[in-house]
C-alpha positions in Angstrom: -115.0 -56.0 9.3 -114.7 -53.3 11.5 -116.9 -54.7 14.2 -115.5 -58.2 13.8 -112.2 -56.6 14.6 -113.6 -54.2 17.7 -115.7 -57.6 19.3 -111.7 -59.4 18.7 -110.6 -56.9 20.8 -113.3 -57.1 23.3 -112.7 -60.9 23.4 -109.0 -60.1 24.1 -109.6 -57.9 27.0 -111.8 -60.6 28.5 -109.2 -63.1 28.7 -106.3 -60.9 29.4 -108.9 -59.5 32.5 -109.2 -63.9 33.1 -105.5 -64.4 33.0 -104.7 -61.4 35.2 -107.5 -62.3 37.9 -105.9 -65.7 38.1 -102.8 -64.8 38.2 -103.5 -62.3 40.9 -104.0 -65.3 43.5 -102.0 -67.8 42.0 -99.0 -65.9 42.3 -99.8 -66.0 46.1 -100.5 -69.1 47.0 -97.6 -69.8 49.5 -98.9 -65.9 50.7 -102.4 -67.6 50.9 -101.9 -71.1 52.7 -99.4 -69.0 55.1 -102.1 -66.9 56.1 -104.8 -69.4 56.1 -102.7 -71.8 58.0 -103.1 -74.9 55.9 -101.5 -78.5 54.4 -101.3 -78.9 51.0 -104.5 -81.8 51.3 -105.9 -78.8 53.0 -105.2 -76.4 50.2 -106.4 -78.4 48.0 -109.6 -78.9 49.4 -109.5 -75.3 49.2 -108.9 -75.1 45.3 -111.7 -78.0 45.1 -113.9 -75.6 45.8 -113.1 -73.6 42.2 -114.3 -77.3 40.4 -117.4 -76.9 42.2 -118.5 -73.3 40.7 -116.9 -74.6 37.4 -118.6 -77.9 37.3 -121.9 -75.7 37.7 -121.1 -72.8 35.3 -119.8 -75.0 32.9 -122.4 -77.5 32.8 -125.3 -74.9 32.5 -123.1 -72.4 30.0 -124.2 -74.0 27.0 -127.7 -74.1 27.7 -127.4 -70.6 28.8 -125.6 -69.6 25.7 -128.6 -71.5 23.8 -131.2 -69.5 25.3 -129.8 -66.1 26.1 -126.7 -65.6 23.4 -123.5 -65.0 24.6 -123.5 -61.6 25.4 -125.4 -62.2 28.8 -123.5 -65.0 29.3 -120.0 -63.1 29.1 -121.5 -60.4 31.1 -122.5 -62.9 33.9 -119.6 -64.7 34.1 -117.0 -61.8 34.3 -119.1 -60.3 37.6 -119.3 -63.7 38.9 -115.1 -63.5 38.4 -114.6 -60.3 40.2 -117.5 -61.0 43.0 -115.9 -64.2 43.6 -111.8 -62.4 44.0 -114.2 -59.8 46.6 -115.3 -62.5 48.5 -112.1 -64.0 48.4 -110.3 -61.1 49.9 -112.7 -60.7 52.7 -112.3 -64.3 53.4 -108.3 -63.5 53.4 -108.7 -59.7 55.9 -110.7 -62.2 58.5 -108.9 -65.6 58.0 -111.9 -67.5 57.3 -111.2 -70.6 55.2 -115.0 -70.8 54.4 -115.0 -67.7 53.0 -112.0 -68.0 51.1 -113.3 -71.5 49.7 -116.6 -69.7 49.2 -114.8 -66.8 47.0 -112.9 -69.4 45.2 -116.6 -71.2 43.8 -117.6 -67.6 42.7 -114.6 -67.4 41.0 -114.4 -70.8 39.4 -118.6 -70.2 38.7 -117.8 -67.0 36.8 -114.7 -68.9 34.6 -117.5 -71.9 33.8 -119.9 -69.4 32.7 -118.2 -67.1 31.2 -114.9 -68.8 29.5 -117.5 -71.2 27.5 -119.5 -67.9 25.9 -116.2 -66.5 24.9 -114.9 -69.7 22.9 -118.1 -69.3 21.1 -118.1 -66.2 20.3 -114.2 -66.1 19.2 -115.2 -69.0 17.1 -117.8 -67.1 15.3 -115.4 -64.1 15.0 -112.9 -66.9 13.7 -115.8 -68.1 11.1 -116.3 -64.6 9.9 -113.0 -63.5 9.5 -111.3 -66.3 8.0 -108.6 -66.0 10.3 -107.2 -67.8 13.3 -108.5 -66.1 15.8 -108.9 -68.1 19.0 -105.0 -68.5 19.6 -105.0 -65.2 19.4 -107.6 -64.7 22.3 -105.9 -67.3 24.1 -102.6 -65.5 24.2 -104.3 -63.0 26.6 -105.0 -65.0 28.6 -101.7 -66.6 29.0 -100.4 -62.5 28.6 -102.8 -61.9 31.4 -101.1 -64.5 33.3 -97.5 -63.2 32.3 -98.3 -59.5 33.5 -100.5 -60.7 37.0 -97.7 -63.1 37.6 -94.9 -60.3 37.2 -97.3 -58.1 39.2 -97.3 -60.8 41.5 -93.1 -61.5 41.9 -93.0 -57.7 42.5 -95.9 -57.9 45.7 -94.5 -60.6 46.9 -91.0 -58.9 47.4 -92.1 -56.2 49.3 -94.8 -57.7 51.2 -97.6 -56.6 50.2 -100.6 -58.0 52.0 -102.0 -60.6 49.0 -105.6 -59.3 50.6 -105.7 -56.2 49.0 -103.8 -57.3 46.3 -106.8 -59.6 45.3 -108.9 -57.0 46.8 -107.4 -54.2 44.1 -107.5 -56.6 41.0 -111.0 -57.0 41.6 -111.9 -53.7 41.6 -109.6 -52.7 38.7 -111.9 -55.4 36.2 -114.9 -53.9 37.1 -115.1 -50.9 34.5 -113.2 -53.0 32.2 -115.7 -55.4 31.5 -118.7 -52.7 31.4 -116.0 -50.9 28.5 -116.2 -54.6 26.7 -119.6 -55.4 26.9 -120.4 -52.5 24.6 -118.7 -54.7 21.5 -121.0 -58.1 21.9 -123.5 -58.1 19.6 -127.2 -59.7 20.9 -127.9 -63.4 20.0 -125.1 -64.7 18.7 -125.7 -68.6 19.6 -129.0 -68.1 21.0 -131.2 -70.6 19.1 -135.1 -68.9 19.5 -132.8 -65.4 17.9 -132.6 -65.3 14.3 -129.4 -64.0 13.4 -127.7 -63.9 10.1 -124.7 -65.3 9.6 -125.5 -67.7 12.2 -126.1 -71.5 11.4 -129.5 -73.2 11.3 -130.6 -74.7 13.9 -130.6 -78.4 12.7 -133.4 -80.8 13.8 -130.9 -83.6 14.1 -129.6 -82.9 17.4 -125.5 -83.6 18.5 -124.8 -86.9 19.8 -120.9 -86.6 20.8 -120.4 -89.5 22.2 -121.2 -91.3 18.0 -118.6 -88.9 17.1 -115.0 -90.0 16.8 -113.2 -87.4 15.9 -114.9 -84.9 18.2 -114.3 -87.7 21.1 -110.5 -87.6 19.9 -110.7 -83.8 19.6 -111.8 -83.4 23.8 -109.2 -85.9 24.8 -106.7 -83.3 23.0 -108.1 -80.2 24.5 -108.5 -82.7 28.2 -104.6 -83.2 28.1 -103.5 -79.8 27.0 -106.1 -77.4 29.3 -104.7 -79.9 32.6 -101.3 -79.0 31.9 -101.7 -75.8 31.9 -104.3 -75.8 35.0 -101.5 -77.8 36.8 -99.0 -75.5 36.4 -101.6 -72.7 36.8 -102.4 -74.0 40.6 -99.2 -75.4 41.4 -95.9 -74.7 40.4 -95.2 -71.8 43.0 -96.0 -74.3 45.7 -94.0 -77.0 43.5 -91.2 -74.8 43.3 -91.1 -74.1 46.9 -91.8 -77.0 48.3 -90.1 -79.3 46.6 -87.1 -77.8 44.9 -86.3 -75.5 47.8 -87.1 -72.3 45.7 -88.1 -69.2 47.7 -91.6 -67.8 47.3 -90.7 -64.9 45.2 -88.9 -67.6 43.1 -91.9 -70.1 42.2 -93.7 -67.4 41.5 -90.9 -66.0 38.9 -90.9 -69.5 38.0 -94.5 -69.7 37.1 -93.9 -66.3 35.4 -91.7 -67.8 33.2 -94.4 -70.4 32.1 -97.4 -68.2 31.3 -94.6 -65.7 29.1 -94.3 -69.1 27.2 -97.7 -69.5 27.1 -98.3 -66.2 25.7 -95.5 -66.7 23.3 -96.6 -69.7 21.8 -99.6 -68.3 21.2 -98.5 -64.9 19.5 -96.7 -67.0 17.4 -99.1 -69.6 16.9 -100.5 -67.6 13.6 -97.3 -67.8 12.4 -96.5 -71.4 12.3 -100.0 -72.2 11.4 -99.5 -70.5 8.1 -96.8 -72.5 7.5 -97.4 -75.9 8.7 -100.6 -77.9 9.1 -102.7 -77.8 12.7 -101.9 -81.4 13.2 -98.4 -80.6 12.9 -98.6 -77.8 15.1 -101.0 -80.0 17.4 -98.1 -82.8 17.5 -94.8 -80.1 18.0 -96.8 -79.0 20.8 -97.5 -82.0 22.7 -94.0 -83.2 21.8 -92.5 -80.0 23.7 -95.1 -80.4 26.1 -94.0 -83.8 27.6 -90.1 -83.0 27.4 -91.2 -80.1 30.0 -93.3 -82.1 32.0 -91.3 -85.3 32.4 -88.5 -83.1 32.5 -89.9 -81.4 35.8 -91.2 -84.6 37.1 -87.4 -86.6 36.9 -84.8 -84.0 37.0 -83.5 -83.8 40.6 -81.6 -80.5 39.9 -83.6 -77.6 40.6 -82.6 -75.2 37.9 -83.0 -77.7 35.2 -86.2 -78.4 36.5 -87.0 -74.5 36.2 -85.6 -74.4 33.0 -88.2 -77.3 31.8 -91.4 -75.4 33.2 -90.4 -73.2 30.0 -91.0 -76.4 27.7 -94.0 -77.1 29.6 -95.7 -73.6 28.7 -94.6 -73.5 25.4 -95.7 -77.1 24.7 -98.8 -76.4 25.8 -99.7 -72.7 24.7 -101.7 -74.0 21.0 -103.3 -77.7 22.2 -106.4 -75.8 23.8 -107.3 -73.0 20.9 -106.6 -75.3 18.4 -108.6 -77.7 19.3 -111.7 -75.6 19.9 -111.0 -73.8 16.2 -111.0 -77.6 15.0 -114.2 -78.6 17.0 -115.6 -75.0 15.1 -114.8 -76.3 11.9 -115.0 -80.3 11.8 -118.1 -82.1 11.4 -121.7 -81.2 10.7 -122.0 -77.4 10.3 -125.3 -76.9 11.6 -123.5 -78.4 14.9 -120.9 -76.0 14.9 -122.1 -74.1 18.1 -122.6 -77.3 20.4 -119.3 -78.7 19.7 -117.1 -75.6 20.2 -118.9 -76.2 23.7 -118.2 -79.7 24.4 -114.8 -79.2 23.8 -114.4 -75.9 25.7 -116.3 -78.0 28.2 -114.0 -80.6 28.7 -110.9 -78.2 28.5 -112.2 -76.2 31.5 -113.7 -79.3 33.4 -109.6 -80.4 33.1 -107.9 -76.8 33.3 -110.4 -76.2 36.5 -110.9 -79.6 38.0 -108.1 -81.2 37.7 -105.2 -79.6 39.4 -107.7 -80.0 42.8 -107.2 -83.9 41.9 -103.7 -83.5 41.2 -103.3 -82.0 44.8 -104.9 -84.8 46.9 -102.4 -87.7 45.3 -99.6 -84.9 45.5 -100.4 -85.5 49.6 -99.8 -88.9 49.2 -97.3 -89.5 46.3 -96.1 -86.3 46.0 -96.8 -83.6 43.8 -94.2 -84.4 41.2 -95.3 -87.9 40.7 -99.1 -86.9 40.6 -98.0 -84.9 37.4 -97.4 -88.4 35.9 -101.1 -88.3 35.2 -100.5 -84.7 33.0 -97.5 -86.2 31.1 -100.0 -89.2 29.9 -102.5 -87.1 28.6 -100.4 -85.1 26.7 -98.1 -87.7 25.1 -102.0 -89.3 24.2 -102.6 -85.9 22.2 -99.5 -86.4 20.1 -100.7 -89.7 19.2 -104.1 -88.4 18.6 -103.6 -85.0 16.6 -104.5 -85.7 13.2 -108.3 -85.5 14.5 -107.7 -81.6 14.7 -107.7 -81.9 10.4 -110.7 -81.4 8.5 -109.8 -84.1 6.8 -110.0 -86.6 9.6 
C-alpha cells in the first residue's frame, strides 16, 4: 500500500505540474496576442497548432503505452510539456509566431502523450486501491490551474514580461518530474511485460464502436473535457473582449473557474460515497449548463462572472468519472484500452476543440460558438446512467 500511495502522489504532481504549465500561458493570453500582434482567427490558428501535437501524441499514446508501459510514456510526455513552454518563450523573446505555434505543438504533443499514460496508470492505482482515485488526480490538475492562474493575476499586475514567465515555469518542472519518475513502476500496461496484478491480455480484441455504453461513456467525457478546454483557452480573452473586463480581471475570472474545478474535485470523494456516479455524473452536467448558458445569455457582466463559477464546478467530476467508469465497465481483460479511448476522446475535445470554438467565435462570436459546449453537456445529463456498472 505504501507504494500505491507514493505512485498517487507521483500521479498528483504530474498533473498539478500539467495544470500549472497551462495555466502559466493561459493566464496570458491577451499578454501573448498583444505581443504577437494577432486577431482572434489569428490566435486561434495559433492554439490550432496545440490539436496538432495532441492529435499525434494522443493517437500513438496507446500504442506506446502497449509496447513500452507507462512509465516511458509519462516520462516522454512531461519533457515534450516543458520543451514545448521553452520553445514557446523563445518564440515570445523574438516575436516569431512560427515559433510560438511551433512551441505550442510540443506542448500539446507532450499533453497527448503524456496525459493518456497517466489515466492509465491512476486507473490501475484506482483498481488496486479500491478507492476513487482519479478525481483525486484530476483535482491537481484543476489545483495546478488555480495556483498558475493566481500566479498569473499577480504577473500580469505588475508586468511582468509573460516570456520569462513561461520561460521560468518551464524550468521549474524540470527536476520535478525527474523527483516523480522515481515512483512509476516498469510495465504497467505494456502487453509483451508480464506483470502481476495486471489483466490478461485477451485474444478477443476491443471493438468500441459495438460497444454502447462505452460509445455513451466518450460522448460524456467529449462534453465535459470541451467545457473545461473552452474555458481553459478562452475565458480571459472572453472576459476582456466581450464583457469589457481588464486583463488582470479575465484572468481572476478564469482563476475563479479552475478553484471550482479543484473544488469539485476535492470533494468529489465525498459525494461519491454518498450518492451514486450517475447521480454525481447528472448534478454535474446539470450545474454545468446553468454556468454555461448562463455566460452565453446574461448581458450583465458580473453575473456572467459569477456563472463561470457554475461552469467549473459543473464540470470538475464528468472527465474522472468517466474514465473510472470506462476502468471498471465492460470486459475486464479490456480494461486498459478503454480507459484509453475515453481519455482519448476527452483530450481530442479538452485540446481540439476550443481551436474550433475560436474560428466560429470570429464569425458568430465567441459567446454564441459556446452554444456547441452547452449541447454536449446537457447530452451528458441525459446520457449518465452509462457511467453505472449496471448499465
Amino acid at each position: 500500500m505504501h507504494t500505491a500511495i507514493y505512485r498517487r502522489q507521483a500521479l498528483f504532481t504530474f498533473f498539478l505540474l500539467t495544470g500549472l504549465a497551462v495555466a502559466s500561458w493561459v493566464t496570458r493570453t491577451p499578454a501573448i496576442r498583444d505581443q504577437l500582434q494577432v486577431s482572434i482567427a489569428e490566435m486561434g490558428l495559433i492554439l490550432f497548432s496545440i490539436s496538432v501535437g495532441a492529435m499525434t501524441g494522443i493517437l500513438s499514446s496507446g500504442k506506446l503505452v502497449r509496447h513500452w508501459g507507462t512509465r516511458p510514456v509519462i516520462r516522454t510526455g512531461m519533457l515534450l510539456l516543458l520543451l514545448g513552454l521553452g520553445v514557446m518563450a523563445a518564440g515570445l523573446s523574438w516575436t516569431l509566431t512560427l515559433l510560438v505555434a511551433l512551441g505550442l505543438m510540443l506542448f500539446g504533443l507532450g499533453i497527448g502523450v503524456g496525459e493518456i499514460a497517466l489515466n492509465i496508470e491512476g486507473a490501475e492505482v484506482e483498481r488496486i486501491t479500491h478507492q476513487p482515485t482519479l478525481a483525486m488526480l484530476h483535482a491537481g490538475f484543476s489545483l495546478g490551474t488555480f495556483l498558475g492562474g493566481i500566479m498569473g493575476i499577480g504577473l500580469t499586475s505588475i508586468a511582468f514580461p509573460v516570456t520569462w514567465h513561461v520561460a521560468l515555469t518551464a524550468l521549474a518542472g524540470v527536476p520535478v518530474v525527474l523527483w516523480g519518475l522515481r515512483a512509476i513502476p516498469a510495465g504497467v500496461g505494456a502487453e509483451s511485460v508480464p506483470q502481476s496484478g495486471l489483466r490478461p491480455k485477451t485474444s478477443q480484441p476491443l471493438k468500441p464502436w459495438r460497444d454502447v455504453q462505452l460509445m455513451c461513456i466518450s460522448l460524456i467525457v467529449l462534453g465535459m473535457a470541451l467545457a473545461e478546454g473552452s474555458a481553459t483557452d478562452w475565458i480571459p480573452i472572453l472576459m476582456v473582449d466581450e464583457h469589457q473586463f481588464s486583463a488582470a480581471t479575465g484572468s481572476m475570472i478564469y482563476t475563479g473557474f479552475a478553484g471550482m474545478m479543484a473544488l469539485g474535485r476535492f470533494s468529489g470523494h465525498y459525494f461519491l460515497e454518498r450518492y451514486s456516479r450517475v447521480s454525481v455524473v447528472r448534478a454535474s452536467a446539470l450545474l454545468g449548463v446553468i454556468g454555461i448558458g448562463t455566460v452565453i445569455f446574461a448581458d450583465h457582466p458580473y453575473i456572467a462572472a459569477a456563472a463561470v463559477l457554475f461552469w467549473g464546478l459543473g464540470t470538475s467530476l464528468g472527465f474522472p468519472l468517466a474514465i473510472s467508469a470506462a476502468g471498471d465497465t465492460g470486459n475486464s481483460n479490456h480494461a486498459t484500452a478503454r480507459v484509453s479511448i475515453v481519455a482519448t476522446a476527452g483530450y481530442v475535445a479538452f485540446l481540439a476543440g476550443p481551436p474550433l470554438l475560436g474560428f466560429l467565435g470570429e464569425h458568430y462570436s465567441l459567446r454564441h460558438a459556446l452554444l456547441v459546449v452547452l449541447f454536449l453537456v446537457g447530452l451528458g445529463f441525459f446520457l449518465a446512467r452509462a457511467v453505472s456498472t449496471r448499465a
